[in-house]
C-alpha positions, -999 to +999 in steps of 0.1 A: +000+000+000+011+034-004+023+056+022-010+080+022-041+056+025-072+062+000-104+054+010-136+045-011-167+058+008-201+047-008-231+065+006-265+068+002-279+110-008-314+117-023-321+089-042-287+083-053-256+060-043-221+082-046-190+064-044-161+087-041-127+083-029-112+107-002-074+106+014-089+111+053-120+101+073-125+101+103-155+107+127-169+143+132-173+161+165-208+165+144-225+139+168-236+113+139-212+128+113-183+111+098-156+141+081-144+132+042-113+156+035-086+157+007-115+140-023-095+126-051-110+126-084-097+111-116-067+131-140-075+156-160-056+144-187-079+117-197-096+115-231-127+098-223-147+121-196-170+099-175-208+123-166-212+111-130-171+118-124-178+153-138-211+160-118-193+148-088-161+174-092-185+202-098-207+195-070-177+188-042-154+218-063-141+240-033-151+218-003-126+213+019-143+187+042-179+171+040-201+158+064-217+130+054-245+114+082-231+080+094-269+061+085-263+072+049-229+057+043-229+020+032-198+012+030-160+026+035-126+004+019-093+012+023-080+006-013-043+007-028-052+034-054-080+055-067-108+042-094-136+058-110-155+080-084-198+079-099-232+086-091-254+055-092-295+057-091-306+036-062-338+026-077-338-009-083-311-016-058-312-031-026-302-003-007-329+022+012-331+051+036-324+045+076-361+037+089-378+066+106-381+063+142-407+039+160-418+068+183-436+098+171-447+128+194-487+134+194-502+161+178-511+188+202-543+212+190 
């Protein structure tokens, strides 16, 4: 493995599963929050441009550190080097929201 780990963080965000790779992570002083910082995106110099890469650079261009709520992330890998970060629809998948709680306050009129 390298020297600098990379991590593949899959997570769940309106409808959609990102996978994206990031250089730290680590849990937030956020309570429920786990901190993405240092993203790493494909090279620039590649001929073939990949739409999900693309929406994902523009959407997480100039963020330092993210906060992603720890009952949307699926899954996090330490890998030896980066792939393909993309936006998958989670329709048809089996993955789906955290369940809403079993306890809901009464209406008061």
């Amino acid at each position: 493995m390298s020297s600098q780990p990379i991590f593949k963080v899959i997570f769940y965000n309106q409808g959609q599963i990102f996978e994206v790779f990031a250089r730290q992570i680590y849990q937030s002083d956020l309570y429920g929050f786990i901190e993405l910082e240092d993203m790493v995106f494909g090279e620039k110099s590649k001929m073939v441009v990949d739409p999900s890469e693309e929406k994902l650079k523009a959407e997480f261009d100039g963020v330092s550190r993210s906060y992603i709520p720890m009952h949307a992330i699926v899954r996090i890998d330490e890998v030896d080097k980066t792939g393909d970060a993309k936006i998958i629809e989670a329709k048809g998948n089996n993955i789906s929201p955290f369940p809403m709680p079993a306890f809901t306050p009464k209406k008061t009129d």
